[in-house]
GUZAZA-985364 format. One line per 2 residues: number of its first residue (from 1); their letters; for each residue x, y, z of N, C-alpha, C. Coordinates in steps of 0.02 Angstrom, whole numbers, plus 50000, padded with zeros to 5 digits. Layout:
NUM) a) X/Y/Z/X/Y/Z/X/Y/Z  ...
This chain:
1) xx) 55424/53474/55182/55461/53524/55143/55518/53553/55187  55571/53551/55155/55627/53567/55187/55633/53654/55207
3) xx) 55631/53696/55268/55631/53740/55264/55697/53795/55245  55682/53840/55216/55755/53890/55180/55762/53923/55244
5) xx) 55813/53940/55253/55879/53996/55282/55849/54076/55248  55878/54121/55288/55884/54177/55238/55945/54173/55196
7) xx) 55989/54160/55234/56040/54150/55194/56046/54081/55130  56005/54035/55119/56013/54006/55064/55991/54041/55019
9) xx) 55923/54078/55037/55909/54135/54956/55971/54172/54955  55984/54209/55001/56055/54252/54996/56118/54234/54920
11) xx) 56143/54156/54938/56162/54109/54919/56143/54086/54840  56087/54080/54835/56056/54064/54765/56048/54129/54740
13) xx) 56046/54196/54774/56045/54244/54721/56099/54251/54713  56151/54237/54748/56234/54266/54718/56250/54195/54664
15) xx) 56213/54132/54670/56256/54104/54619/56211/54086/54568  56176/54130/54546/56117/54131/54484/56152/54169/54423
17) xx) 56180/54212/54452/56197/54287/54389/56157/54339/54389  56114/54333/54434/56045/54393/54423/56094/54435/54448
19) xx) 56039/54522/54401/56052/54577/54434/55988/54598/54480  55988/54651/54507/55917/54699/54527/55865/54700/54484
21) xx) 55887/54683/54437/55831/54693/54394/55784/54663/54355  55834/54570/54367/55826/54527/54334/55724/54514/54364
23) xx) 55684/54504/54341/55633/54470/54337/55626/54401/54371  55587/54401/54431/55573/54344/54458/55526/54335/54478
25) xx) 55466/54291/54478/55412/54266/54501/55391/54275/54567  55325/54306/54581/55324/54331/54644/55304/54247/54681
27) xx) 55340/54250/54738/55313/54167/54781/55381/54101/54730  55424/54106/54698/55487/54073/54667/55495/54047/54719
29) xx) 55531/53991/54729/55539/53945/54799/55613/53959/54806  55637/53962/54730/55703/53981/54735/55753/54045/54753
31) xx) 55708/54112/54723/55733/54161/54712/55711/54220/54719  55627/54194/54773/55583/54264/54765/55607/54240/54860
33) xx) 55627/54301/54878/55637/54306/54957/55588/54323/55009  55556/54279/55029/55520/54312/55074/55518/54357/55116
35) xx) 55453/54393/55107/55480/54440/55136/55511/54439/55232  55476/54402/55289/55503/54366/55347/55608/54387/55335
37) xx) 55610/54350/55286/55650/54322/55274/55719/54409/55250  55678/54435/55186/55703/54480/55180/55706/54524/55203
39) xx) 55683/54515/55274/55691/54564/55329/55757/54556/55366  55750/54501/55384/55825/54481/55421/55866/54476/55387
41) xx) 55884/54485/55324/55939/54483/55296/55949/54566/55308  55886/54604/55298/55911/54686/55283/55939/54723/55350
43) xx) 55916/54675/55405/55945/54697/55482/55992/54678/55482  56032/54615/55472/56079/54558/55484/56149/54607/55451
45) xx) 56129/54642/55382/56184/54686/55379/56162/54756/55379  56108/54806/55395/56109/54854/55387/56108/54902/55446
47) xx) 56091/54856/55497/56092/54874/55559/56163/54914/55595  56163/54961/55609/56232/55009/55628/56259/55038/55560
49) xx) 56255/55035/55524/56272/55056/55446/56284/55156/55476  56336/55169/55460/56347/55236/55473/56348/55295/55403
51) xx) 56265/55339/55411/56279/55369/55357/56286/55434/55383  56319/55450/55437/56347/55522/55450/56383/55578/55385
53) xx) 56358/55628/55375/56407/55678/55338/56384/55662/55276  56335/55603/55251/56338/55600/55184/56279/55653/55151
55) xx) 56292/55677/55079/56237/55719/55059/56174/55649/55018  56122/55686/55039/56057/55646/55009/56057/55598/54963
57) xx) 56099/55608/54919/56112/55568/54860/56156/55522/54874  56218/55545/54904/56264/55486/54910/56227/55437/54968
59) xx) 56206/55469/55011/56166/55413/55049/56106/55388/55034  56083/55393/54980/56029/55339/54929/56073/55296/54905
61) xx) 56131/55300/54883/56160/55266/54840/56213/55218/54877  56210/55238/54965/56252/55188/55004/56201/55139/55045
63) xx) 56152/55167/55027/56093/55117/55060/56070/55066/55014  56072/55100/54937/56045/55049/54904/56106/55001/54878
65) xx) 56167/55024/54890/56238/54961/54890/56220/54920/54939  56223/54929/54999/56212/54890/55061/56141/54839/55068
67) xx) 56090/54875/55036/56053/54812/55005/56059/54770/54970  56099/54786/54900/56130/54747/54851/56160/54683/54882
69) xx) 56207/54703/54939/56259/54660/54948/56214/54609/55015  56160/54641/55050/56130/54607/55099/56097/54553/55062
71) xx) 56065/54568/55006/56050/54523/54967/56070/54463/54926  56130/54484/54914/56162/54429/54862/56179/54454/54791
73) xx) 56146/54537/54814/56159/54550/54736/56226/54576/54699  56248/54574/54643/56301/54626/54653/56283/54724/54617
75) xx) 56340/54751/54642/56310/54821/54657/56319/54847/54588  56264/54875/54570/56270/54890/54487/56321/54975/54477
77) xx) 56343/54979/54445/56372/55026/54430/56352/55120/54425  56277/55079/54423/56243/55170/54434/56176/55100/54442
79) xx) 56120/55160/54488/56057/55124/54505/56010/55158/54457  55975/55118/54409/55922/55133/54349/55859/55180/54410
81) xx) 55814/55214/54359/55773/55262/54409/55690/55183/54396  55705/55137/54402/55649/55092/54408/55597/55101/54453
83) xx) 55564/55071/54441/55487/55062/54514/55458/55004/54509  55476/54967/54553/55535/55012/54616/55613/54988/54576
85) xx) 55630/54994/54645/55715/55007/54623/55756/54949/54620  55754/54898/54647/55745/54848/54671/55692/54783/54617
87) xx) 55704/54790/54571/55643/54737/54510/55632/54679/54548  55675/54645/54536/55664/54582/54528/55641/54554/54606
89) xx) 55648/54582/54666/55599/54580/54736/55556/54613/54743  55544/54669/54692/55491/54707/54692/55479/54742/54765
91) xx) 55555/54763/54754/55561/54824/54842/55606/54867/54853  55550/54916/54856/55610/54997/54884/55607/55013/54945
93) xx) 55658/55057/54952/55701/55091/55017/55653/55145/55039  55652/55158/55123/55644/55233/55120/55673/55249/55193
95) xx) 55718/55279/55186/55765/55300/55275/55728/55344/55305  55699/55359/55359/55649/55363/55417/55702/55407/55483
97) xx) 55721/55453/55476/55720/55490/55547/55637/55488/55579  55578/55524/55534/55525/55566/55577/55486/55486/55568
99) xx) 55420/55489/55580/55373/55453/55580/55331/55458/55506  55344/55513/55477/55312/55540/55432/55326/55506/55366
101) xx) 55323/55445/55344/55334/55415/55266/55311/55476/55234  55328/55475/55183/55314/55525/55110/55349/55461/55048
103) xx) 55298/55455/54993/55303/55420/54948/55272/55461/54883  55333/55484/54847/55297/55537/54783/55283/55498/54724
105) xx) 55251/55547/54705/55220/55527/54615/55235/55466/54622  55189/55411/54640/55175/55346/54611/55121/55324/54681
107) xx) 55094/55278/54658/55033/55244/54702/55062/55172/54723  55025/55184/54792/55056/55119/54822/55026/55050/54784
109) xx) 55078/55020/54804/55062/54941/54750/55067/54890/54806  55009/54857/54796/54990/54796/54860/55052/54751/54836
111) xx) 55052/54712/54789/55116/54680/54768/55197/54704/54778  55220/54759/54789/55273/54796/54795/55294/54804/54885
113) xx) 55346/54772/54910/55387/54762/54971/55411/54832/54987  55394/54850/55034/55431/54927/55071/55463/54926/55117
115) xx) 55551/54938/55123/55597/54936/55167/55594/54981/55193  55576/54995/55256/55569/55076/55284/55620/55051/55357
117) xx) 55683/55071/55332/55731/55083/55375/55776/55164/55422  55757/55137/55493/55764/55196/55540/55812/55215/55549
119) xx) 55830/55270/55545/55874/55309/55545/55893/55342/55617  55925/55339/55665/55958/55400/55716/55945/55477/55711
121) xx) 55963/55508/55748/56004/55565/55751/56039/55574/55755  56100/55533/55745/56149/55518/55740/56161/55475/55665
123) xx) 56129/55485/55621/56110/55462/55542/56163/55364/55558  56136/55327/55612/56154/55257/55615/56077/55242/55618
125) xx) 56082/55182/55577/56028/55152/55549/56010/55088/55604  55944/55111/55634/55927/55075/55707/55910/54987/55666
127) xx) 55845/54986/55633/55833/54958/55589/55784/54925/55539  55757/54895/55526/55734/54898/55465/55674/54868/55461
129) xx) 55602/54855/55455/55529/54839/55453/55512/54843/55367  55483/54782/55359/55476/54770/55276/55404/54767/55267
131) xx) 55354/54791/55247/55289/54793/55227/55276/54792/55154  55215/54785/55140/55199/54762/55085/55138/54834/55064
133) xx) 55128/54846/55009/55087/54900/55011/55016/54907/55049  54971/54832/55026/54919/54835/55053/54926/54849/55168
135) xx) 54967/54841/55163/54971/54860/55261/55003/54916/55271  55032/54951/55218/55039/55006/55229/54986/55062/55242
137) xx) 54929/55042/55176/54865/55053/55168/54834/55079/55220  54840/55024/55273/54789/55005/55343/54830/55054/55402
139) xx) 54881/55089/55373/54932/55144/55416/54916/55202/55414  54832/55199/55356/54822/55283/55351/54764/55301/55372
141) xx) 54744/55335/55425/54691/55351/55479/54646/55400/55436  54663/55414/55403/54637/55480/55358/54628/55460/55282
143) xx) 54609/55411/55254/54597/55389/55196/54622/55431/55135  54682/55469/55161/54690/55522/55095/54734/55455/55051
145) xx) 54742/55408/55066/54794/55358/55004/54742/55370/54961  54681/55328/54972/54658/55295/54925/54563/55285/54962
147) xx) 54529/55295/54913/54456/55260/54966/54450/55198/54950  54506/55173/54945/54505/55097/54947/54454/55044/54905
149) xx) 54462/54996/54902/54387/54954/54871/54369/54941/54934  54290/54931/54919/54237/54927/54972/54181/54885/54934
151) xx) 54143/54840/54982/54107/54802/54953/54031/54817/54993  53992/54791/54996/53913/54797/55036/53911/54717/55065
153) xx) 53893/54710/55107/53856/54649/55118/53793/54678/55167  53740/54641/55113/53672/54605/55158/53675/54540/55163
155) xx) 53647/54547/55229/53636/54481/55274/53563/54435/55237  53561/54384/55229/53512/54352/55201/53449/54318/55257
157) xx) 53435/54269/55238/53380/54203/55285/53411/54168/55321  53469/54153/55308/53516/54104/55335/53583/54141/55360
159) xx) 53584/54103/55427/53649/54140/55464/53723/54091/55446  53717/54045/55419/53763/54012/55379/53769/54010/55315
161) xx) 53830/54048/55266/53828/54048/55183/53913/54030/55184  53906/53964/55129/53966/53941/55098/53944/53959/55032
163) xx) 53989/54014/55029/53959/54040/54956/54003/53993/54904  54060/53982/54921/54086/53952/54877/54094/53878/54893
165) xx) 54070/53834/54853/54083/53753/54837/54141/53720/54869  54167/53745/54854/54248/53720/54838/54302/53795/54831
167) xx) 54379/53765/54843/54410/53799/54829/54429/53784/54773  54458/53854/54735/54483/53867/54664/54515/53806/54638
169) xx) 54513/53774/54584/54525/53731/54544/54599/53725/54564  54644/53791/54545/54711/53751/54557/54734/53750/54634
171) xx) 54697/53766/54684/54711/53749/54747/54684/53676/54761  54655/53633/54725/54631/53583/54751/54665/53510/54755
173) xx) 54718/53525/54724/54777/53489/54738/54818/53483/54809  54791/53530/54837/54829/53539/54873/54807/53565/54964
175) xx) 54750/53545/54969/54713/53551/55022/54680/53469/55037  54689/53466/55100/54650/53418/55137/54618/53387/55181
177) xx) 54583/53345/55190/54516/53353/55242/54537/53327/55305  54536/53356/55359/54548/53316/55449/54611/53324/55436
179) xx) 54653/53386/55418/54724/53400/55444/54723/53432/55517  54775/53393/55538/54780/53407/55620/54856/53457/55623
181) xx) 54870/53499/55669/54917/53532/55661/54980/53527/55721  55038/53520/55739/55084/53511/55785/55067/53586/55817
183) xx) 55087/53563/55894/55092/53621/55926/55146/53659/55905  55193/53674/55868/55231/53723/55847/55218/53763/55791
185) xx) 55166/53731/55747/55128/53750/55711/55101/53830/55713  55116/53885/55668/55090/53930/55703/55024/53972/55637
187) xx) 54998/53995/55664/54936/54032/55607/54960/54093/55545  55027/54092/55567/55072/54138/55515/55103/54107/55500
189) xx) 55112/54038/55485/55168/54018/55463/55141/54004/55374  55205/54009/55340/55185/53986/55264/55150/53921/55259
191) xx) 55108/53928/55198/55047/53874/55206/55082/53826/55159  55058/53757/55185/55083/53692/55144/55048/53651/55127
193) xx) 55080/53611/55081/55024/53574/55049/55007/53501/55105  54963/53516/55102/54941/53433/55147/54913/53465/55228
195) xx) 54923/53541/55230/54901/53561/55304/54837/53638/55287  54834/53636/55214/54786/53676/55205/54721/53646/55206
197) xx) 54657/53662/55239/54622/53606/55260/54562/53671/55206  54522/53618/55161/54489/53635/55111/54439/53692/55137
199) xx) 54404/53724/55099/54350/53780/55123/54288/53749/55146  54270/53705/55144/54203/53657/55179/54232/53627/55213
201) xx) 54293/53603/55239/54288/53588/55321/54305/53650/55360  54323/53724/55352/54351/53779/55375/54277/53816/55388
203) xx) 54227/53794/55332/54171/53807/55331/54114/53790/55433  54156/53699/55418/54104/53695/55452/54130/53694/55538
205) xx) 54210/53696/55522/54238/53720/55613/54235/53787/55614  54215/53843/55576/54191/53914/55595/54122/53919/55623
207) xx) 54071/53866/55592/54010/53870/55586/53986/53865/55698  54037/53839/55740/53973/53839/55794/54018/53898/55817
209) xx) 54049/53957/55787/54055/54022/55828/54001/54063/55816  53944/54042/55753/53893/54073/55762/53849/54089/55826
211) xx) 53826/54147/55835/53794/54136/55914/53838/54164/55966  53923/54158/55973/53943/54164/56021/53957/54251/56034
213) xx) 53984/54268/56098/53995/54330/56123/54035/54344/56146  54071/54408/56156/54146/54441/56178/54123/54492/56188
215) xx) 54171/54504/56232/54184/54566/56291/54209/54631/56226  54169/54679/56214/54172/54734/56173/54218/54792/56198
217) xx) 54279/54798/56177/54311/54827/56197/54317/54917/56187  54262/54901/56146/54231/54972/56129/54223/55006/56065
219) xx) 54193/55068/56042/54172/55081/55981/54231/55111/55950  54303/55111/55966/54364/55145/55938/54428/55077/55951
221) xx) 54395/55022/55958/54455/54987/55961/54440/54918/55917  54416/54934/55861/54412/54878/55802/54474/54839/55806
223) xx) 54532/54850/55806/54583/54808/55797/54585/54750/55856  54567/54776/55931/54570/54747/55985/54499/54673/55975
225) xx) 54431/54703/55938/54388/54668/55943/54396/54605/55871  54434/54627/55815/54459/54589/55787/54526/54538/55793
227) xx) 54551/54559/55838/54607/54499/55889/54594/54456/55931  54499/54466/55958/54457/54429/55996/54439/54384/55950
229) xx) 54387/54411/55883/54375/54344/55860/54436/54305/55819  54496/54319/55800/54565/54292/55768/54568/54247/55831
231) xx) 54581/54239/55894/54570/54209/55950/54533/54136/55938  54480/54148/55948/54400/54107/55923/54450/54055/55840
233) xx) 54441/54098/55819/54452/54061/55734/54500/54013/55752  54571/54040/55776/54633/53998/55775/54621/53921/55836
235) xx) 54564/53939/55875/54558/53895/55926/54507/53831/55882  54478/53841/55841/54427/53806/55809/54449/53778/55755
237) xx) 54507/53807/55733/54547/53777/55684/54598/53714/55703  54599/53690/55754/54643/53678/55787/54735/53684/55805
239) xx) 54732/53752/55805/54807/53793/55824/54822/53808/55881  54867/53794/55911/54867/53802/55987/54886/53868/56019
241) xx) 54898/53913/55984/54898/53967/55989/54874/54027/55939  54864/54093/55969/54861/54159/55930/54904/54189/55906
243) xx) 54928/54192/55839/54979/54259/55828/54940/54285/55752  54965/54334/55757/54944/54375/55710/54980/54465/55696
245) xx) 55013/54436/55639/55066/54504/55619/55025/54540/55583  54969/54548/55575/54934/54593/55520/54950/54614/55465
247) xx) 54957/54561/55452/54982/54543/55345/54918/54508/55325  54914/54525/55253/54866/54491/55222/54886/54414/55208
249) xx) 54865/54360/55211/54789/54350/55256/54829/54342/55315  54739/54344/55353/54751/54351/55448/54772/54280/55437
251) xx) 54757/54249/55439/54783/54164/55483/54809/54140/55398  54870/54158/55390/54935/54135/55335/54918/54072/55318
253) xx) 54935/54014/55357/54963/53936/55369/54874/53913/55343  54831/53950/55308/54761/53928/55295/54731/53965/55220
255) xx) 54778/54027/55209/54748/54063/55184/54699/54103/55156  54686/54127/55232/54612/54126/55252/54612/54205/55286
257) xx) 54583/54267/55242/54558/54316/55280/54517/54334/55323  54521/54370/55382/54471/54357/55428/54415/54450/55421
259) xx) 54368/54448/55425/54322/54511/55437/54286/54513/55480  54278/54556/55528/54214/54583/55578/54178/54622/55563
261) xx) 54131/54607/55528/54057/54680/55506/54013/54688/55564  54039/54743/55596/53966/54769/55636/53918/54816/55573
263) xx) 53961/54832/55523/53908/54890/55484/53910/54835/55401  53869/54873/55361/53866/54835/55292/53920/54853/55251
265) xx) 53957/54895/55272/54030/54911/55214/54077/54875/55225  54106/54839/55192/54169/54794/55194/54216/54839/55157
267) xx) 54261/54828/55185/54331/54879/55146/54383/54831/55158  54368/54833/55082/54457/54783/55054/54511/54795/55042
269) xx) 54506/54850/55074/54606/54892/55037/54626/54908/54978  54679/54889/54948/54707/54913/54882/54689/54852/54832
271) xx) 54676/54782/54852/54665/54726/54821/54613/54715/54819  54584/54693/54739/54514/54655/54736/54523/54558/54763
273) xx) 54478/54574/54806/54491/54491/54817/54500/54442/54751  54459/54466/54686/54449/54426/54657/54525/54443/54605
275) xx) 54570/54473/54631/54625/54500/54599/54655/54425/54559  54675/54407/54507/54745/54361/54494/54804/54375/54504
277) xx) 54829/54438/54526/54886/54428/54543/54898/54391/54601  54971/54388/54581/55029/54328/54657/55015/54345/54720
279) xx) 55000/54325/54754/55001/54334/54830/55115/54314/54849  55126/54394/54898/55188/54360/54905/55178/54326/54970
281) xx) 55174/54252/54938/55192/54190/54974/55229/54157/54926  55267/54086/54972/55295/54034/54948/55247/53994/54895
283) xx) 55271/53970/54845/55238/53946/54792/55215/53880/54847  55166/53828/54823/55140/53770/54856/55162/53737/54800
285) xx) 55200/53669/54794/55218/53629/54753/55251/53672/54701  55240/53690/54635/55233/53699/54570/55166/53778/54564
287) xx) 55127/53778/54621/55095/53832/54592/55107/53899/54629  55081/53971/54632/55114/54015/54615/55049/54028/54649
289) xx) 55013/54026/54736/54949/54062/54743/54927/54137/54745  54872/54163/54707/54864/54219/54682/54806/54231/54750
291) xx) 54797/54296/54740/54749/54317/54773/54674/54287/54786  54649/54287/54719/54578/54262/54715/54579/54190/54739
293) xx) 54640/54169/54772/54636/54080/54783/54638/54099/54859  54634/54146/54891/54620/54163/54973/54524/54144/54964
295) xx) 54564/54127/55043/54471/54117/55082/54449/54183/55129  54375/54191/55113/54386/54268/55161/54327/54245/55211
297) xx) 54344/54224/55264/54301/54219/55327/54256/54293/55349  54197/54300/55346/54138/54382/55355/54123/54344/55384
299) xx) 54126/54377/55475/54070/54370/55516/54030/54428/55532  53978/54453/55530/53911/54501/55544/53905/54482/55604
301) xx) 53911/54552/55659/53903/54546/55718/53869/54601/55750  53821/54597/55814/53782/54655/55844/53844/54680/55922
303) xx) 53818/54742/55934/53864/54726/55991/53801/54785/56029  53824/54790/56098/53775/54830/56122/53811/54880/56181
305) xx) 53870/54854/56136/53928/54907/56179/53959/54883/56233  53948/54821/56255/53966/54782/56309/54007/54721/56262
307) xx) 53946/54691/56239/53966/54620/56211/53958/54630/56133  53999/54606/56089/53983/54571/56026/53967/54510/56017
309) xx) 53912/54513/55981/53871/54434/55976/53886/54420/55891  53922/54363/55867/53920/54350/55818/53840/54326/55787
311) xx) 53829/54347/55739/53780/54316/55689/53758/54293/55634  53801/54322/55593/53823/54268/55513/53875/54253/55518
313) xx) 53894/54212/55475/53944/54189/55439/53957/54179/55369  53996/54216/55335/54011/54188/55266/54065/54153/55233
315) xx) 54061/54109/55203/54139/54109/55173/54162/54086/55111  54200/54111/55085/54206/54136/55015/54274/54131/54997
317) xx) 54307/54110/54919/54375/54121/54891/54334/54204/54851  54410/54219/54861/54432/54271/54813/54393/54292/54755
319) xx) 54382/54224/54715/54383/54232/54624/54284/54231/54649  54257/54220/54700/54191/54195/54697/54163/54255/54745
321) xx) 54183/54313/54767/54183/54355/54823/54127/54422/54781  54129/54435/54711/54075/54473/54705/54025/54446/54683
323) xx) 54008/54377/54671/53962/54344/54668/53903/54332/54710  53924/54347/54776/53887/54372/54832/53887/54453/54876
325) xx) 53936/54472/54853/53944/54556/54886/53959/54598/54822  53913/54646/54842/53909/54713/54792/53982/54772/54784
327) xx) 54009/54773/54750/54069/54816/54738/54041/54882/54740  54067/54912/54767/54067/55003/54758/54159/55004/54712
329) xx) 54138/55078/54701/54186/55098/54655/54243/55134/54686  54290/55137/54699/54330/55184/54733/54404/55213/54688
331) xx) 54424/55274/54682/54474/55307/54653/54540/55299/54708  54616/55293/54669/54684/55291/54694/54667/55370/54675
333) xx) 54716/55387/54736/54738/55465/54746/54816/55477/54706  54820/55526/54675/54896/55519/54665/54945/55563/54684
335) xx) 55002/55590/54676/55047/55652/54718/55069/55628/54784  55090/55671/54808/55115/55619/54878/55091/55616/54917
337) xx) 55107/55546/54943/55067/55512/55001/55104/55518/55070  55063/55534/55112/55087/55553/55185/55046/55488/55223
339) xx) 55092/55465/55265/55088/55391/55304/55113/55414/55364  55068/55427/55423/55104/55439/55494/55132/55372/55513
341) xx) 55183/55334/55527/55201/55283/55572/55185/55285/55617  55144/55231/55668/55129/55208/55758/55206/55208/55767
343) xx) 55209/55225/55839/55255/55224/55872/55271/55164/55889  55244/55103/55889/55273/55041/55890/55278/55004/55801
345) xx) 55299/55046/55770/55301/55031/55708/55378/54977/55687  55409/54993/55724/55475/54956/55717/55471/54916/55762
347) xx) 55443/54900/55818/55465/54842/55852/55399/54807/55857  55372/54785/55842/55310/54750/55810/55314/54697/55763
């Protein structure tokens, strides 16, 4: 598969006729921009953008031109009050002096792209970090977004469960068995057809990390002890390296979520695994992969404060995920939402 430019979407959106608003398929090969992608286009021109002296409004309305035009789009004559603002990429703006996001009256949408572009003190626009709702989610230390969905898992008789058969019917076109991967190959990269390697062989190169152990980096650094076993996974998969941008899913190029349960609550964020909506990714051939067509790798682990010892394993698509784990119920919060930004929030 031939890979796109940012600038060829750029390109195909200026010679389509679309507006902002026009309707496009989330994962379009042609016309839905990734987001990677629609990042560097929003730096490539927004970067130094001088909004000195302007009042609030006019500088909503010179930020959201300067997207228009970073995009390909052309600049509509007045901006409709949509949600977002931005239709047809399904992505809004928000200019950032403090750390402090504020997002009013409306709830974050896992499907919906967030341009959160930095601003100076000197009101020049440093630049620009594109997230998606569900990782925004994972930005709030204080669960006032949302209590998220949350699932239960008990551990059974067996420290090995392929709960699911097979992957989803229309992924099966498109996965295959003893794919080997180039060393340039990376675990975020968009997944393709012919290098997605089915859920029973992913099944059974996860299966001898059962048993193994890592250096526990402690009872406040979940992210650190989940970059240990992402480590493990990508090495067994055969990838020659670790990366991991913390987007849904952990290892992209597989579509494959990864979990560490030391406790029985699983917390799924803003998305039901077994969701049908689009996952924004690149379509595979002709299809359009949705959520419930992800694999979600649960490993159950003890730790003793030193070491974590893996001890189950599960693994599961999306559409087959409460078939074995119990749903709890959880409420969206609504009014505004307060999101502290990490200080390495932009250069990350």
């Amino acid at each position: 598969m031939i890979q796109k430019t940012p600038i060829d979407y750029k390109n195909a959106i200026q010679s389509s006729g679309f507006d902002i608003y026009s309707p496009i398929e989330v994962g379009d090969a042609n016309f839905w921009i990734p987001t990677p992608h629609l990042e560097i286009l929003l730096n490539q021109a927004l970067t130094g953008l001088d909004l000195g002296g302007l009042a609030l409004r006019t500088r909503s309305k010179a930020v959201k031109t300067a997207v228009c035009e970073a995009l390909g789009y052309p600049v509509p004559k007045s901006f409709k009050k949509t949600q977002p603002r931005f239709f047809g990429q399904q992505l809004d703006t928000y200019t950032q002096k403090s750390s402090n996001l504020q997002i009013w009256n409306e709830e974050l949408s896992p499907a919906r792209r967030y341009a959160i572009i930095q601003i100076s003190d000197q009101d020049i626009v440093l630049k620009i970090k594109v997230v998606n709702g569900q990782e925004l989610a994972l930005l709030d230390p204080t669960g006032t977004i949302t209590t998220k969905y949350q699932a239960g898992l008990v551990t059974g008789a067996d420290s090995h469960e392929l709960v699911s058969a097979q992957d989803t019917p229309p992924m099966l076109p498109y996965v295959q068995f003893g794919s080997a991967f180039s060393t340039s190959t990376s675990p975020i990269d968009e997944p393709e057809c012919g290098s997605l390697l089915p859920i029973q062989e992913i099944f059974e190169r996860l299966s001898t990390l059962v048993g193994l152990s890592f250096v526990d980096p402690g009872i406040d650094q979940e992210r650190n002890r989940g970059a240990a076993l992402h480590r493990l996974i990508c090495e067994c998969l055969g990838y020659s390296r670790y990366e991991d941008k913390g987007q849904f899913p952990d290892i992209r190029h597989q579509l494959l979520e990864v979990k560490l349960q030391t406790s029985p609550t699983i917390d799924l964020g803003l998305v039901l695994p077994s969701s049908e909506e689009r996952l924004d990714i690149r379509q595979i051939g002709d299809y359009h992969l949705r959520h419930c067509d992800a694999r979600y790798a649960m490993f159950y682990a003890k730790t003793d404060g030193k070491q974590v010892t893996l001890t189950h394993l599960f693994l599961t698509t999306g559409a087959d995920f409460f078939t074995r784990f119990r749903r709890f119920e959880g409420k969206v919060a609504n009014g505004k939402i307060q999101i502290p930004l990490p200080q390495n929030f932009f250069s990350r």
